[in-house]
C-alpha positions as CSV (number, residue, x, y, z in Angstrom):
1,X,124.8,155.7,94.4
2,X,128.5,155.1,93.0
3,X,129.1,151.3,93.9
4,X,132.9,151.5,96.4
5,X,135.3,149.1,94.1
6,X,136.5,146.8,96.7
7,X,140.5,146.3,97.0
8,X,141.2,142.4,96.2
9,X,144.0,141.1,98.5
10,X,146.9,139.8,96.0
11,X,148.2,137.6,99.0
12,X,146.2,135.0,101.2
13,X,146.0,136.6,104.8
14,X,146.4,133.4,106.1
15,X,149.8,132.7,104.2
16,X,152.1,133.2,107.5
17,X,149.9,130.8,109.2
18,X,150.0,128.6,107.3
19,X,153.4,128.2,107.2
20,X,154.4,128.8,110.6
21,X,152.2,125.5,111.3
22,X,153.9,123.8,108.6
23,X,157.7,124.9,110.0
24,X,157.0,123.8,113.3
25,X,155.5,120.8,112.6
26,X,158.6,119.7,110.4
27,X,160.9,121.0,113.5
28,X,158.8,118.4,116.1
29,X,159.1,115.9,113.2
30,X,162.1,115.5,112.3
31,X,163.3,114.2,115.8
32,X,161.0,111.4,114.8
33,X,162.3,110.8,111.6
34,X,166.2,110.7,113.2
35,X,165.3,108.2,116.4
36,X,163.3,105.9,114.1
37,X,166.5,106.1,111.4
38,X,164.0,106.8,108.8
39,X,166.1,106.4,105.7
40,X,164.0,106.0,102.5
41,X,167.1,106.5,100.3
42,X,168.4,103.2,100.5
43,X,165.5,102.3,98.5
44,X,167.6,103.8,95.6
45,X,170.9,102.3,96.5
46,X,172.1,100.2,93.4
47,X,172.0,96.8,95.3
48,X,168.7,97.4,96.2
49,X,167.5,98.4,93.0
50,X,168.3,95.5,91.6
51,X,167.8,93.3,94.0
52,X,164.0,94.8,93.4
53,X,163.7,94.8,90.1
54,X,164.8,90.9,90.1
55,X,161.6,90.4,92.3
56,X,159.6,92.8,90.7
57,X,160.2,90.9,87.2
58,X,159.2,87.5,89.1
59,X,155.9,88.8,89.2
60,X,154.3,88.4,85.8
61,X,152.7,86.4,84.6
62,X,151.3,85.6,88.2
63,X,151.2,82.0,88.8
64,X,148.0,80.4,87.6
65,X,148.4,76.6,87.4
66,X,145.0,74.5,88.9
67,X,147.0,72.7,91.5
68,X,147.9,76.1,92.7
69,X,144.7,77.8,92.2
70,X,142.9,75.2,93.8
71,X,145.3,75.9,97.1
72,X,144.7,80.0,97.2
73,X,140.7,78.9,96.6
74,X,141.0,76.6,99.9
75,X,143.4,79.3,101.2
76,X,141.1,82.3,100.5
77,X,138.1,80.3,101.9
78,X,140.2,80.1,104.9
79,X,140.9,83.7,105.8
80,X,137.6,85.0,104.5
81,X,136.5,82.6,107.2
82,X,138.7,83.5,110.0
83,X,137.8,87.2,109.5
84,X,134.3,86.3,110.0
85,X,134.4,84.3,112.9
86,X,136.4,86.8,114.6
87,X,134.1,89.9,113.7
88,X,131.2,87.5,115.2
89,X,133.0,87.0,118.3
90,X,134.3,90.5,118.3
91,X,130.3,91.7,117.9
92,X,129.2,89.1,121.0
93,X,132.0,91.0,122.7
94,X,130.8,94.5,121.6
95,X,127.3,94.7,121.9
96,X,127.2,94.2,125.5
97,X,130.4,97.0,126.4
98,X,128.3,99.5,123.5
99,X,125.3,99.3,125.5
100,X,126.4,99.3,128.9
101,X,128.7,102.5,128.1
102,X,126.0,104.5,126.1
103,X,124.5,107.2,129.0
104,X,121.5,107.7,127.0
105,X,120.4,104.3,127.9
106,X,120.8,104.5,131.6
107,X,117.2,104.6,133.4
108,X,119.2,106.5,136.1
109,X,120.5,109.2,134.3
110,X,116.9,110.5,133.3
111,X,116.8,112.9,136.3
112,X,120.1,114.3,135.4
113,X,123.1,113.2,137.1
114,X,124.0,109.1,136.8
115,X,123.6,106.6,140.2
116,X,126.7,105.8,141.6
117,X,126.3,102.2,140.4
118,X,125.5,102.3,136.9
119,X,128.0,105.0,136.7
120,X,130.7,102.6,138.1
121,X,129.3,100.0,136.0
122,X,129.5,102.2,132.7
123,X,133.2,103.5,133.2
124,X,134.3,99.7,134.0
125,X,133.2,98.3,130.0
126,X,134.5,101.5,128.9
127,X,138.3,100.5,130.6
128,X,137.5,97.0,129.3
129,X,136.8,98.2,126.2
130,X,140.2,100.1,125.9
131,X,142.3,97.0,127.5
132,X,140.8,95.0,125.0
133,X,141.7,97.2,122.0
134,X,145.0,98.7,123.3
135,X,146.8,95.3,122.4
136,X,147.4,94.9,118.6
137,X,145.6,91.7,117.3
138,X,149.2,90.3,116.3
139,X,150.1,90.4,119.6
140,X,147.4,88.9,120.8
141,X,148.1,86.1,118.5
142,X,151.5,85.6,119.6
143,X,150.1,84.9,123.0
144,X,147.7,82.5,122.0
145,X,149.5,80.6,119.5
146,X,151.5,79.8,122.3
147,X,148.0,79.0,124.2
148,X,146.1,76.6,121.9
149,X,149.2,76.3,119.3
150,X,148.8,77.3,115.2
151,X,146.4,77.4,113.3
152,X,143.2,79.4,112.5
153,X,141.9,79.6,116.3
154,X,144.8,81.9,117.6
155,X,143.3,84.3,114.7
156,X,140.2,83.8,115.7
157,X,140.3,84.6,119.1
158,X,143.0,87.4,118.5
159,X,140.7,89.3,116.2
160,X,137.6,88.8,118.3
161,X,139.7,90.1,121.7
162,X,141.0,93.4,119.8
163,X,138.1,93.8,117.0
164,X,136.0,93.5,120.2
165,X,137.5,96.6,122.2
166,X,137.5,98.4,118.7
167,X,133.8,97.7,117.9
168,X,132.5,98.6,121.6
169,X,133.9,101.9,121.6
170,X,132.5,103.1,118.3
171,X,129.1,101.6,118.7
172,X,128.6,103.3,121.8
173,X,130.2,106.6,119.9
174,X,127.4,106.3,117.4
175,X,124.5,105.1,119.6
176,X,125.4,108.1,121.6
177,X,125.4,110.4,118.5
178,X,121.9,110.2,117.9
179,X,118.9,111.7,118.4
180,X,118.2,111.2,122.1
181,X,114.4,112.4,122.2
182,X,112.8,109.2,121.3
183,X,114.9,106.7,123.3
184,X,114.3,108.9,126.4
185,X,110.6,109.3,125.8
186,X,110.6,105.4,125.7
187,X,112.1,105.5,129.4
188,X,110.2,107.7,130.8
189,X,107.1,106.1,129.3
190,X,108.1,102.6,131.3
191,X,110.1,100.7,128.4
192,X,112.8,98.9,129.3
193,X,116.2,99.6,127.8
194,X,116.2,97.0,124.9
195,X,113.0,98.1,123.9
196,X,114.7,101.7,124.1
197,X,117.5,100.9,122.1
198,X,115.9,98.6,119.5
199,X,113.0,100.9,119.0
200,X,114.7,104.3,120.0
201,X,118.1,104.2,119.3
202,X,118.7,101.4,117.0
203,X,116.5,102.1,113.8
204,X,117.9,105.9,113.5
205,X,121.6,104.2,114.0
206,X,121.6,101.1,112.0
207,X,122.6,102.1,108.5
208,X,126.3,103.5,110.5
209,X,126.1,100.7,112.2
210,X,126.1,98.2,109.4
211,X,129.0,100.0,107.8
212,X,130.9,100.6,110.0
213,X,130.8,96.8,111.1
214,X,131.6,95.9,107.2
215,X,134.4,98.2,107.1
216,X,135.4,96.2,110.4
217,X,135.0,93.1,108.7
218,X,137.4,94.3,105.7
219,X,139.6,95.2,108.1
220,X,139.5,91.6,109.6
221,X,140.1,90.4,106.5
222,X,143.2,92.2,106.5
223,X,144.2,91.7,109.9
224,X,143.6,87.7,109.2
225,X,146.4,88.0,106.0
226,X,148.7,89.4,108.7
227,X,147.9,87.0,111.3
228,X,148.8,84.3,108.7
229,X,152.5,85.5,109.0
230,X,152.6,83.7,112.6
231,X,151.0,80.9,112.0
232,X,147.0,81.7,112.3
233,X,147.1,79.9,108.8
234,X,145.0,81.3,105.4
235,X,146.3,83.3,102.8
236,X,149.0,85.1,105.2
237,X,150.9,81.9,105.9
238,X,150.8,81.1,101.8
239,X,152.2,85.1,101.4
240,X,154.8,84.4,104.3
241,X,156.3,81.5,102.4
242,X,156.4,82.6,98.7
243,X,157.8,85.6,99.9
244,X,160.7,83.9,101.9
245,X,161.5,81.6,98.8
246,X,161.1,84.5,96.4
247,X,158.1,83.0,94.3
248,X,157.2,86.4,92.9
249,X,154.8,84.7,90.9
250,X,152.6,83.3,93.7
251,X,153.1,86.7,95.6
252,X,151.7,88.6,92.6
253,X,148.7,85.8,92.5
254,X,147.9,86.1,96.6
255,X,147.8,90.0,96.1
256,X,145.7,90.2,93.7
257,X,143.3,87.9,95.1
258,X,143.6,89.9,98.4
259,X,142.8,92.9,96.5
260,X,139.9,91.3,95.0
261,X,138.8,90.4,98.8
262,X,138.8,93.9,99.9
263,X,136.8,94.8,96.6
264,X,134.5,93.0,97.5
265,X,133.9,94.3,100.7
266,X,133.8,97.3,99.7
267,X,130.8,96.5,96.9
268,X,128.7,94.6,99.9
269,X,129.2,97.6,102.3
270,X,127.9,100.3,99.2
271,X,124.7,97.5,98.8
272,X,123.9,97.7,102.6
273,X,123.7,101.2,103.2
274,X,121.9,101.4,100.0
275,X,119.5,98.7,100.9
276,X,119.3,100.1,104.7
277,X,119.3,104.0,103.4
């Protein structure tokens, strides 16, 4: 039988579609760019230019004298240690709002529909959750800086409050995502819902889990750099000041060790899912 040659489109089909999307996404954009005054061309002006390319030069060599290495060490120390504390406050403040919004662990919910209780009782840590994480973490430490004054504790209780809203939701995404079989067996069977989650639920989510709480962690890391520039102390209070006295120097020095923070991060997150995988 005399194979039928088959005629190769020279054009994608989907060509008009494409950019029809891309048309009217660029008309409901640019109102955007025009209310926010989005004006990247100044960024070539000739005053700017220069006045860049004077900072720019500041940068190298970075500044690497002991006196000042010894502060970013005590400086690094600092935020490394304000991101944790936070992520460990934002985890006490997570766990519970994960596991009271997951359905899967609701005794009530085996017969089908939820009680009227524990349904009230889920959808109120789910609105706590999203109060919690609906406020930035710097504005959260504007309020409390005003609270307990500077210094690392605003930080610390900023990044625990948001992380915390942040954390709940998608642990209770991913403990919801799983297999629901074994936890639900363990209910019917007469286990209670920690031994549910922790032998159900928990040992099919914990490598997501774990990475998605170091990612969280790097992420508090960051947030704890940012916090610095109101007065939460740590590396972002040392990058606030060199970069309001022009030091390009030490601003080079405190970004590269902030690089080498998230780095490292990133390494321990690859070793736990490879440990936990």
């Amino acid at each position: 039988m005399a194979s039928v040659a088959t005629a190769i489109p020279l054009r994608d089909p989907a060509w008009p579609a494409r950019v029809g999307v891309l048309l009217v996404a660029a008309v409901l954009l640019w109102p955007a760019l025009v209310w926010t005054e989005f004006r990247p061309w100044t960024l070539f002006d000739a005053q700017s230019l220069k006045s860049t390319a004077k900072f720019l030069r500041a940068f190298v060599p970075p500044r690497h004298d002991p006196e000042f290495l010894l502060l970013m060490a005590q400086q690094t120390w600092r935020t490394v240690a304000i991101a944790t504390a936070g992520l460990s406050l934002a985890f006490i403040v997570a766990v519970p709002l994960a596991l009271v919004s997951t359905a899967r662990l609701s005794i009530s919910s085996l017969g089908g529909r939820m009680a009227s209780g524990p349904y009230a009782l889920r959808q109120a840590a789910r609105w706590a959750a999203i109060v919690l994480r609906s406020v930035p973490e710097l504005v959260w430490a504007l309020i409390f800086v005003r609270v307990v004054g500077l210094g690392p504790t605003s930080g610390v209780i900023a990044i625990g409050i948001a992380y915390g809203g942040m954390l709940g939701k998608v642990y209770a995404e991913i403990l919801e995502s799983g297999e629901a079989a074994t936890t639900q067996a363990l209910l019917r069977n007469g286990a209670g819902r920690l031994q549910a989650f922790c032998y159900g639920t928990l040992p099919q989510c914990s490598t997501e889990l774990v990475s998605y709480t170091v990612y969280r962690w790097e992420c508090a890391i960051r947030s704890s750099v940012v916090l610095g520039f109101v007065g939460a102390g740590g590396l972002g209070q040392e990058l606030d000041n060199a970069a309001k006295m022009f030091a390009g120097a030490e601003v080079s020095t405190i970004l590269i060790i902030f690089i080498g923070l998230v780095a490292l991060a990133d390494q321990l997150s690859a070793w736990l899912r490879k440990e936990l995988g």
